[in-house]
C-alpha positions as CSV (number, residue, x, y, z in Angstrom):
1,X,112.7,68.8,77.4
2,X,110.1,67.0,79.2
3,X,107.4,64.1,79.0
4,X,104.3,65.1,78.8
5,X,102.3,62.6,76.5
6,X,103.2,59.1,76.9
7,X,103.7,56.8,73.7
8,X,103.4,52.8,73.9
9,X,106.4,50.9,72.5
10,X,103.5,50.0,69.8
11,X,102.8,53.5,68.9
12,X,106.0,54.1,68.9
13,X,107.3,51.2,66.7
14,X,104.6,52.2,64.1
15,X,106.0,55.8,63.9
16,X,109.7,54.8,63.1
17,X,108.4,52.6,60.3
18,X,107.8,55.4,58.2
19,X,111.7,56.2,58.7
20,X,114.4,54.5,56.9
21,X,116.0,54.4,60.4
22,X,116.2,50.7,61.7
23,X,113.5,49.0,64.7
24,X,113.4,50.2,67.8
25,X,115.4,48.6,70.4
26,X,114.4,51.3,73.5
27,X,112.9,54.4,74.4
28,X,113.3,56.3,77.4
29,X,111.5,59.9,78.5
30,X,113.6,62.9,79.2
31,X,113.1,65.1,82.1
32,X,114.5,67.7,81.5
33,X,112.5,71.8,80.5
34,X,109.6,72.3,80.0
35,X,108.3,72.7,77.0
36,X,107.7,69.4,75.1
37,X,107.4,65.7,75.2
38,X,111.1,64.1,74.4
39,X,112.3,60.9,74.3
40,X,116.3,59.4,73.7
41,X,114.9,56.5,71.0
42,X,117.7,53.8,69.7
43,X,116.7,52.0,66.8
44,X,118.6,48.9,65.4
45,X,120.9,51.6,63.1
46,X,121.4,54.7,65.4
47,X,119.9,57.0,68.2
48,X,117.3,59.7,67.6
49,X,115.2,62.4,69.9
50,X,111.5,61.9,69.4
51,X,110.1,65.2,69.7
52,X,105.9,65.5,70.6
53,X,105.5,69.0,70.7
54,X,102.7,70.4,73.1
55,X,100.1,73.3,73.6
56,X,103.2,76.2,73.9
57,X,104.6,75.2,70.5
58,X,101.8,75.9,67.9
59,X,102.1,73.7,65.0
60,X,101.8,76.4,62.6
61,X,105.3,77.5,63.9
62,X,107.1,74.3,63.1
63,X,107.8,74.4,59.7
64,X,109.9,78.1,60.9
65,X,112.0,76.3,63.3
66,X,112.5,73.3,61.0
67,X,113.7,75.8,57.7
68,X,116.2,77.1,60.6
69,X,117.7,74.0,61.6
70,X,117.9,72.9,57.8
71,X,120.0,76.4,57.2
72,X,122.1,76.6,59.9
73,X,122.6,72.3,59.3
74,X,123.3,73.7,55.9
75,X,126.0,76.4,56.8
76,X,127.8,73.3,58.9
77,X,126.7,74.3,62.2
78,X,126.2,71.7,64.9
79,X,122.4,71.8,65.4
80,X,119.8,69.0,65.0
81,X,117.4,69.0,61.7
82,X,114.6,66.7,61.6
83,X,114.6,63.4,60.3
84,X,112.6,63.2,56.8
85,X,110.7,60.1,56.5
86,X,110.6,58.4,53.3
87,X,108.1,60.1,52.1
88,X,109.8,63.3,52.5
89,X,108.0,64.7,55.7
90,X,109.8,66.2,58.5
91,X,106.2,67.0,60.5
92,X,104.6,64.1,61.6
93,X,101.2,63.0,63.8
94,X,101.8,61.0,67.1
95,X,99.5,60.2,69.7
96,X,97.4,63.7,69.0
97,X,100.3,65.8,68.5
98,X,102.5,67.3,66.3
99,X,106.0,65.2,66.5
100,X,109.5,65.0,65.0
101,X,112.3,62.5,65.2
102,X,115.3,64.7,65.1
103,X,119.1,63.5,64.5
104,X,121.4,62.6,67.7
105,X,124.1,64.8,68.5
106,X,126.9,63.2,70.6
107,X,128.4,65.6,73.9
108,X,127.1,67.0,77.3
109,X,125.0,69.7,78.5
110,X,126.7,71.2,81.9
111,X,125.3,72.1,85.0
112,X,129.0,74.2,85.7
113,X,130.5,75.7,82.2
114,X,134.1,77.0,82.9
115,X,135.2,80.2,81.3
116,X,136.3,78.2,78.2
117,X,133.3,76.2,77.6
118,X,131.5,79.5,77.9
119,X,133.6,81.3,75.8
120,X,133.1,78.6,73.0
121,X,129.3,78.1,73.6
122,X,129.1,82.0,72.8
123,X,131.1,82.2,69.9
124,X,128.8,79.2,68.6
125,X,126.1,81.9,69.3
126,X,128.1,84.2,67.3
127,X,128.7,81.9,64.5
128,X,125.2,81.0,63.9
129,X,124.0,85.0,63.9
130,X,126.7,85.0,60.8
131,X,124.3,82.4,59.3
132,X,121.7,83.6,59.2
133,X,122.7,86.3,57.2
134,X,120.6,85.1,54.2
135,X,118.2,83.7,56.3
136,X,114.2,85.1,55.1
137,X,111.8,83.6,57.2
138,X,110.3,85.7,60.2
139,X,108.6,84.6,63.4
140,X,107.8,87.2,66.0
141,X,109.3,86.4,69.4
142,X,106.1,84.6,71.2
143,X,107.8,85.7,74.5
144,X,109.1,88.9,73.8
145,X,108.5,92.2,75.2
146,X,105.1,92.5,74.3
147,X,104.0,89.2,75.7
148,X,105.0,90.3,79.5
149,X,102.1,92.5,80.6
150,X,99.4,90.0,79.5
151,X,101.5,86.9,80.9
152,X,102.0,88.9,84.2
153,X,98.3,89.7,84.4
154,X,97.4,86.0,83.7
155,X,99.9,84.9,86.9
156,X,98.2,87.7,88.8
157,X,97.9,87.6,92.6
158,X,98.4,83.8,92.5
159,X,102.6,85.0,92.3
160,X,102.1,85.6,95.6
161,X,102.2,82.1,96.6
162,X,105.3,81.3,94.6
163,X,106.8,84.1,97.7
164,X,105.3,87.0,99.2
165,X,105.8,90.2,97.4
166,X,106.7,88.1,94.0
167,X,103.0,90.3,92.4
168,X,104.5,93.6,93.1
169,X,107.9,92.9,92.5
170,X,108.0,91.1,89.1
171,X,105.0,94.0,87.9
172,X,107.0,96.6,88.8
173,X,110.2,94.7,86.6
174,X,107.7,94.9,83.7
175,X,106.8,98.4,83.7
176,X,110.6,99.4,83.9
177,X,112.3,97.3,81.4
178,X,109.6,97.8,78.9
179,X,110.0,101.6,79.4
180,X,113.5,101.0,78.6
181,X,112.8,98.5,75.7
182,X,114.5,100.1,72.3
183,X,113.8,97.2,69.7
184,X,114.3,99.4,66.6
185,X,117.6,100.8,67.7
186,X,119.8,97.5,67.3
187,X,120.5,95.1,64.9
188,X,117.6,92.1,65.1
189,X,117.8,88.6,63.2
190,X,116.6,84.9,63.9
191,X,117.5,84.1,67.2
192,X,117.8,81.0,69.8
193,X,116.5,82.6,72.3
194,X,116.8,80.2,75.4
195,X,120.2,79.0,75.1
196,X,120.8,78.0,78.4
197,X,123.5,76.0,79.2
198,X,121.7,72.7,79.0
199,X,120.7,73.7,75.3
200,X,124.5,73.7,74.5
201,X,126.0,70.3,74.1
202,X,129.9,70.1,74.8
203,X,132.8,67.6,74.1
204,X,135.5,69.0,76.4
205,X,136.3,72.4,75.3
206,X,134.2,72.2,72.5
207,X,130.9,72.8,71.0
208,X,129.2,70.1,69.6
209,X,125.5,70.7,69.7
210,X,123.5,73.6,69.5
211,X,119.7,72.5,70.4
212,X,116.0,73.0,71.0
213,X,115.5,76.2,69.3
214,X,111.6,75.9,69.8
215,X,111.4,79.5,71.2
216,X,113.7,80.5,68.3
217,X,112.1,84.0,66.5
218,X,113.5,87.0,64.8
219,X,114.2,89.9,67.7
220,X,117.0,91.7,68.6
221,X,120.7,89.8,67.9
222,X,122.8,90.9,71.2
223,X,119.4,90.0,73.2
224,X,120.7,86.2,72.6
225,X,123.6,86.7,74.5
226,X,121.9,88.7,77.1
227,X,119.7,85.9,77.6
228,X,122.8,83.6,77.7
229,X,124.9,85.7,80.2
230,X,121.4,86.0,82.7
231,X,121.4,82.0,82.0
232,X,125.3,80.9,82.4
233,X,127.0,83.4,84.5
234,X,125.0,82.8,87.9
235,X,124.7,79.9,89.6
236,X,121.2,77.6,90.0
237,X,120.0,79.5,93.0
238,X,120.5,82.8,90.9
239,X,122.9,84.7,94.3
240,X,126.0,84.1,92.5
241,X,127.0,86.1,89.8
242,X,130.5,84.5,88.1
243,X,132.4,87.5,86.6
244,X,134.4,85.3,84.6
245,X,131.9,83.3,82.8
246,X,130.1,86.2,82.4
247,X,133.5,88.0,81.0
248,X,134.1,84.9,78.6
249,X,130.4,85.4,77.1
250,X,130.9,88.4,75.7
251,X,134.6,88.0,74.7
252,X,133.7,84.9,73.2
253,X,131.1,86.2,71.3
254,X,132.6,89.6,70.1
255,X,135.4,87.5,68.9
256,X,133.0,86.5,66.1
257,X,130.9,89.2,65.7
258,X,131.8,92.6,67.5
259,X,129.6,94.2,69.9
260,X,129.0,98.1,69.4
261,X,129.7,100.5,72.4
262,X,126.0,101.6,72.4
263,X,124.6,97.9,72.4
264,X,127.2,97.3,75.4
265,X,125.5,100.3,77.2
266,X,121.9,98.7,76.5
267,X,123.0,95.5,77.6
268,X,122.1,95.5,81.7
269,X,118.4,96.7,79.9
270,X,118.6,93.5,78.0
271,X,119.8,91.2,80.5
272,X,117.1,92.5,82.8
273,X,114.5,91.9,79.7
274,X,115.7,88.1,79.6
275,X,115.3,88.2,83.8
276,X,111.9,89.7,83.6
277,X,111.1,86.9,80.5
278,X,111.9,83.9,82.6
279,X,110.7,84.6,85.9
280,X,107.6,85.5,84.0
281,X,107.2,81.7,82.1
282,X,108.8,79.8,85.1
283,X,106.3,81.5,87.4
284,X,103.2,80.4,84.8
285,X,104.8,76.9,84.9
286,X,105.1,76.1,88.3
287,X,101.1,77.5,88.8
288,X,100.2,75.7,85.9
289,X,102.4,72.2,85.3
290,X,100.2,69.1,85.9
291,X,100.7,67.0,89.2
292,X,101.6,63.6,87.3
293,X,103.8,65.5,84.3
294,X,107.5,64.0,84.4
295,X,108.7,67.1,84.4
296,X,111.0,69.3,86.9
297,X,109.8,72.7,87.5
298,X,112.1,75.8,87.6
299,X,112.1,78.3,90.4
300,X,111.1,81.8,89.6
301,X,112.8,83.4,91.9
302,X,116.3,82.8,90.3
303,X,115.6,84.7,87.7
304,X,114.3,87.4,90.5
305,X,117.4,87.5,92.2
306,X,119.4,87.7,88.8
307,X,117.6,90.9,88.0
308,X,118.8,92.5,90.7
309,X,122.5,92.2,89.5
310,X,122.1,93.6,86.3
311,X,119.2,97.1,88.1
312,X,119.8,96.9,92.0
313,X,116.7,98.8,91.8
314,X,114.3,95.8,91.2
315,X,113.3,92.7,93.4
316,X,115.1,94.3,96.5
317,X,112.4,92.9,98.6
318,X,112.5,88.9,97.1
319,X,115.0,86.9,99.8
């Protein structure tokens, strides 16, 4: 989450007319990712996110990610559908873009999950690949496999100023991983995709919230919780790999829904794959964010130094 476009309180008070949801009382940006404008909005009856989604979310793909909230809402699983106005609409028009108000979910994200947080989070992940079972619609993954070699090519030598070497070392991660790549030999349904840590809402123990699913696609299932154990089990700096989060992950999750021995043996290939993803977008971000965007940049290089846990091989030479 982030704030890129900025909406006046009078803007903003005509939006939430349309809703049956009270007048607003305050609205305040949210830091937080990268990917869209959010604010926390309370009204007179309740709080609310207001969602502005920018140029990395194509509106065209909105009406996917809404249909998954409203089945996995549907199936009883803590995520956050869109609020319909009272005309019906879930998709809205504010300032120029495309915008949402979405339900409140009550808990906190963590910046240091213990082994039973993580064990719950992933057995949430578990849960909602059991719903979507029946689930039909298909989006390709916008940053999947595929997508590497031309994002890679668009960072080109400019990775070098992120930290010398960064051009040779995250080009040769692509080239290996995709070798490896195997997307017809495993299991593949809708996906989160980016369910980091702060995309997991917690009260205690417990799962409350499962949210912003806005890279959320249809790709391979135990690639989720390879992209979960790169994104809990290390800490920020990505040096640290924590065996026992990373243990609780996959217990957690096989609790729900076992894991086969040959997707356990493709699993470092996956893990890698969700390295490779991230250093590949947090690298275009931090060339590419605007200076006056209230927005925090992520470092690359954790995601560089993860790799090398799961293929010592790669990114031997980034410090």
């Amino acid at each position: 989450m982030a704030v890129y476009t900025q909406v006046s309180a009078e803007a903003l008070g005509e939006f939430l007319a349309r809703y049956d949801v009270g007048e607003l009382v305050s609205a305040k940006g949210i830091a937080e990712g990268v990917e869209n404008s959010n604010y926390l909005v309370e009204t007179t009856r309740d709080r609310f996110i207001l969602t502005l989604y920018e140029k990395r979310v194509a509106a065209d793909d909105l009406p996917y990610f809404m249909a998954l909230l409203d089945h996995l809402a549907g199936k009883g699983l803590p995520v956050p559908p869109a609020i319909k106005d009272r005309d019906g609409v879930e998709i809205q028009q504010l300032c120029g873009r495309p915008a949402c108000l979405i339900r409140f979910l009550p808990g906190v994200s963590l910046s240091h999950p213990t082994p039973a947080q993580a064990e719950a989070a992933a057995r949430a992940l578990a849960a909602m690949h059991r719903a979507v079972s029946d689930f039909a619609p298909d989006r390709a993954n916008s940053m999947g496999v595929d997508s590497w070699a031309p994002l890679f090519e668009r960072c080109g030598r400019s990775l070098d100023e992120i930290a010398p070497g960064l051009y040779d070392a995250l080009g040769a991660a692509v080239e290996k991983v995709a070798r490896a790549w195997t997307p017809d030999a495993f299991d593949r349904c809708a996906i989160h995709a980016d369910l980091f840590p702060d995309n997991v809402l917690m009260r205690g123990d417990t799962v409350s919230g499962l949210i912003d699913f806005y890279f959320a696609c249809t790709d391979i299932r135990i690639y989720d919780l390879a992209v979960m154990h790169s994104a809990w089990s290390f800490d920020a700096s990505g040096t640290r790999h924590d065996a026992a989060i990373g243990d609780a992950l996959i217990g957690g999750y096989a609790g729900v829904f076992p894991i086969s021995e040959a997707e356990l043996a493709q699993f470092p290939v996956l893990a890698s794959g969700a390295c490779v993803r991230f250093a590949l977008s947090r690298a275009w971000d931090w060339l590419n964010t605007p200076a006056d965007a209230l927005v925090t940049r992520k470092d690359p290089l954790a995601y560089m130094r993860r790799l090398r846990h799961y293929d010592p091989t790669l990114a031997a030479g980034i410090a």
